[in-house]
C-alpha positions in Angstrom: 35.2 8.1 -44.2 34.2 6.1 -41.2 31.2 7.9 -39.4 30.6 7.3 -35.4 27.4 7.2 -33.8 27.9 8.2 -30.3 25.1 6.4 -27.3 24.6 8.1 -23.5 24.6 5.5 -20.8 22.7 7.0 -18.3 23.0 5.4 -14.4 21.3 7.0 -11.8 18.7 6.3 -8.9 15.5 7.4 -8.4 13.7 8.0 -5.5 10.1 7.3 -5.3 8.1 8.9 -2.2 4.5 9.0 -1.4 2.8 12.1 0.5 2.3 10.3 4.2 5.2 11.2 6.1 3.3 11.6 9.1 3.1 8.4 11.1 0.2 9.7 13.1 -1.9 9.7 10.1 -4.7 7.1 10.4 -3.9 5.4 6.9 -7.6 3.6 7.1 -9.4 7.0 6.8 -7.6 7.0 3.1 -8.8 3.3 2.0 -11.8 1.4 1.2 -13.0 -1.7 3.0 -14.8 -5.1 2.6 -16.0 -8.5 4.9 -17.0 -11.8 4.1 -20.6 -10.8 5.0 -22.7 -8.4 6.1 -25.3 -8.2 8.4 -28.0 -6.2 7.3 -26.9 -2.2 7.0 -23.5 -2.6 8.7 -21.5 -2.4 6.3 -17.6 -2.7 6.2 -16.9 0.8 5.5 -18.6 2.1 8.8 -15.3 0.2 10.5 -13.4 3.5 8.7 -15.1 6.2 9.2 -13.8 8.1 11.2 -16.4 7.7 14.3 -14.7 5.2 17.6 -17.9 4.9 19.7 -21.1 4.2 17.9 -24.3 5.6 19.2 -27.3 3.0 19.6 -27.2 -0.5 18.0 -23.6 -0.2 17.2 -24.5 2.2 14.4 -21.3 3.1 13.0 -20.0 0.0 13.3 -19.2 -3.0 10.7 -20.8 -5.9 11.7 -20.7 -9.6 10.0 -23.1 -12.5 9.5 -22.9 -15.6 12.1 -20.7 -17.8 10.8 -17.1 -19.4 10.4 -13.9 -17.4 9.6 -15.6 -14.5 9.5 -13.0 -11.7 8.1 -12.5 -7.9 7.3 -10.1 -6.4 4.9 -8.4 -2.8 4.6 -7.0 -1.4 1.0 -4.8 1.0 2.1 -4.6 2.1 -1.7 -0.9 2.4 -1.8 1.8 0.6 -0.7 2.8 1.2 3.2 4.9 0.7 6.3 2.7 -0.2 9.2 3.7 0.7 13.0 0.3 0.5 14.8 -3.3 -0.9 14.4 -5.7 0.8 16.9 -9.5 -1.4 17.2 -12.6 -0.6 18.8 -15.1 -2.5 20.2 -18.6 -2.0 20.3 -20.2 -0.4 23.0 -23.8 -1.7 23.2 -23.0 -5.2 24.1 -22.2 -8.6 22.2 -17.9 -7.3 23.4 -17.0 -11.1 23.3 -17.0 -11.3 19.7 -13.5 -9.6 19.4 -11.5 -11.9 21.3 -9.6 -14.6 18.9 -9.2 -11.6 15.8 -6.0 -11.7 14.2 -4.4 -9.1 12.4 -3.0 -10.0 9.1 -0.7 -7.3 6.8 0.5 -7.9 3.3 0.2 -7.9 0.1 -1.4 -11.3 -1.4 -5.3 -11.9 -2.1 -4.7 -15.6 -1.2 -7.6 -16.6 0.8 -8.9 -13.1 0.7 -5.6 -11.6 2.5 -6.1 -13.7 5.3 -3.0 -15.5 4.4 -0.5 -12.5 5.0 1.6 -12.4 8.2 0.3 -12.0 11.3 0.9 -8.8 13.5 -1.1 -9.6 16.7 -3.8 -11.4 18.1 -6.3 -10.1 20.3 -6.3 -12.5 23.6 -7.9 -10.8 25.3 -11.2 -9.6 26.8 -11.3 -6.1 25.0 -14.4 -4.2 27.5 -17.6 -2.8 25.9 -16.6 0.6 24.3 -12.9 -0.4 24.9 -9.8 1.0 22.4 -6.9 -1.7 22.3 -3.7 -1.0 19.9 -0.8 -3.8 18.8 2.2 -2.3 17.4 3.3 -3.9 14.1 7.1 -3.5 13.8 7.0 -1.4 10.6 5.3 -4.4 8.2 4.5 -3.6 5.0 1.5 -4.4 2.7 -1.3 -3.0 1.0 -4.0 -4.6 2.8 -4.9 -4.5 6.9 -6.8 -7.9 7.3 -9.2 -8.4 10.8 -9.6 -12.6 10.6 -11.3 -14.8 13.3 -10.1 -18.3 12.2 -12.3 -21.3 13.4 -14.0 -19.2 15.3 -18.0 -19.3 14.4 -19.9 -15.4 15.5 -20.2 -12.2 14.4 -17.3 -10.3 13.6 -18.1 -6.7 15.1 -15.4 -3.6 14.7 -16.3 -0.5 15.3 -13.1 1.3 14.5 -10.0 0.1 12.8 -7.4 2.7 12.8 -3.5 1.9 10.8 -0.9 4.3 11.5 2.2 4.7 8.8 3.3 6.2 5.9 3.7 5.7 2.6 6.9 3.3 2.0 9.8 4.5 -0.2 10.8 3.4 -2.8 14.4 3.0 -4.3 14.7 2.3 -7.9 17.6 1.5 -9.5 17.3 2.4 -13.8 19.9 2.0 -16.5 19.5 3.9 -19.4 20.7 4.0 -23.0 19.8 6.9 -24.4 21.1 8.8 -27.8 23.0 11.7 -27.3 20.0 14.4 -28.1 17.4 13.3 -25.7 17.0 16.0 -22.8 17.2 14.1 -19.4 14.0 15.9 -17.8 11.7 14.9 -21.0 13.0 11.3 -20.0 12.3 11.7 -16.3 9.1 12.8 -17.1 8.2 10.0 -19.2 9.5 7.2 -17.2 7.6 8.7 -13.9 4.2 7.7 -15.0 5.9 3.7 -15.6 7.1 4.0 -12.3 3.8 4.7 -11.0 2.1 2.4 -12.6 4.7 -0.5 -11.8 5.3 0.7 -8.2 1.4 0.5 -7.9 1.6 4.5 -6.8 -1.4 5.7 -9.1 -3.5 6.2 -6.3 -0.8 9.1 -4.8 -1.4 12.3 -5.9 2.0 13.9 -4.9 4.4 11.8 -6.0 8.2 13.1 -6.5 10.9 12.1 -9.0 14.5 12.8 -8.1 18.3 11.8 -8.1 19.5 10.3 -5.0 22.9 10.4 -6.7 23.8 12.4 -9.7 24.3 10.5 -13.2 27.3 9.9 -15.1 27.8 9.7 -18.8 29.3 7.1 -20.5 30.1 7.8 -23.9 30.3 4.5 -26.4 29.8 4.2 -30.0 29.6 1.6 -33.0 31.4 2.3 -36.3 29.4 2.2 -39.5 30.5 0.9 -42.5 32.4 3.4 -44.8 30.4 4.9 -47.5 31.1 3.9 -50.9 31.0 5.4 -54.0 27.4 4.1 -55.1 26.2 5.4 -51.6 26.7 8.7 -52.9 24.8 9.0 -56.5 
């Protein structure tokens, strides 16, 4: 007798979705920074801290060594959309040094993210003390970039400040599953490979959900007929 082996096919979407929903979150608090030097104790990660105008000698500022293409670089830790970039100058003096910084978003290392697309530039003389934002059309990356191409100074930022969330994600999985395997045990296994290829393992509340409910397709293969000797 001819036995039949019967396969799901599973076809649905998931939806991946980060905790920032709140696009007046300052996404920079969250990450960890570096520069291409540092100048004594200012260090890059006084640039997120939290604190706009620095008492003293720029003392909660992040402050670079004299030299050319002096850069600064946000990891925003996850992957995000980007709407605004908020800098700060210092107050104590030396204001100059911010003019010609360009603001770079994306996702490639090349040249130490300096590479990535450009949101703004600042032209401009930005006043001792002074708070200048550049909105950023909703670009996406995981790194915030402050470059000064060709340029030879300090590079001095007091504040950097990136408003966005967390981007979602849409991903599209097809399943072949066998006919016993409960669907939530699979959901919960493929979440953590989504994480992990998504690069979400940073994101502590992370949801897993159909955007559109799956349907079964039932298929099977035949299998050869038993035979006599099958059965001593």
């Amino acid at each position: 007798m001819e036995r039949l082996d019967y396969l799901i096919l599973l076809l649905g979407v998931f939806s991946i979705q980060g905790s920032s929903e709140n696009m007046e979150e300052n996404l920079a608090l969250k990450g960890t920074a570096v520069q291409s030097t540092t100048y004594y104790s200012w260090g890059a990660a006084n640039a997120i801290d939290g604190i706009r105008y620095a008492p003293g000698e720029a003392s909660s500022c992040s402050i670079t060594l004299n030299g050319l293409n002096q850069w600064w670089r946000l990891d925003l830790l996850q992957y995000c959309v980007i709407y605004k970039v908020t800098i700060t100058n210092r107050a104590d003096g030396y204001s100059e040094r911010m003019t010609g910084v360009e603001i770079r978003i994306g996702n490639s290392l090349e040249n130490n993210g300096n590479n990535n697309p450009r949101c703004a530039v600042v032209t401009s003389h930005v006043p001792p003390g002074g708070t200048v934002s550049f909105n950023c059309n909703e670009m996406r990356g995981h790194y915030v970039n402050m470059y000064l191409p060709n340029i030879q100074t300090h590079l001095t930022l007091c504040e950097v400040e990136v408003y966005g969330t967390a981007d979602r994600k849409k991903v599209f999985l097809r399943l072949k599953l066998s006919s016993s395997v409960d669907a939530t045990a699979v959901g919960n296994a493929f979440l953590n490979q989504l994480r992990s290829a998504l690069g979400l393992s940073s994101v502590s509340d992370v949801k897993l959900s159909w955007s559109r409910l799956p349907y079964q397709d039932a298929t099977h293969e035949k299998k050869p007929a038993r035979t006599c000797a099958d059965k001593r």
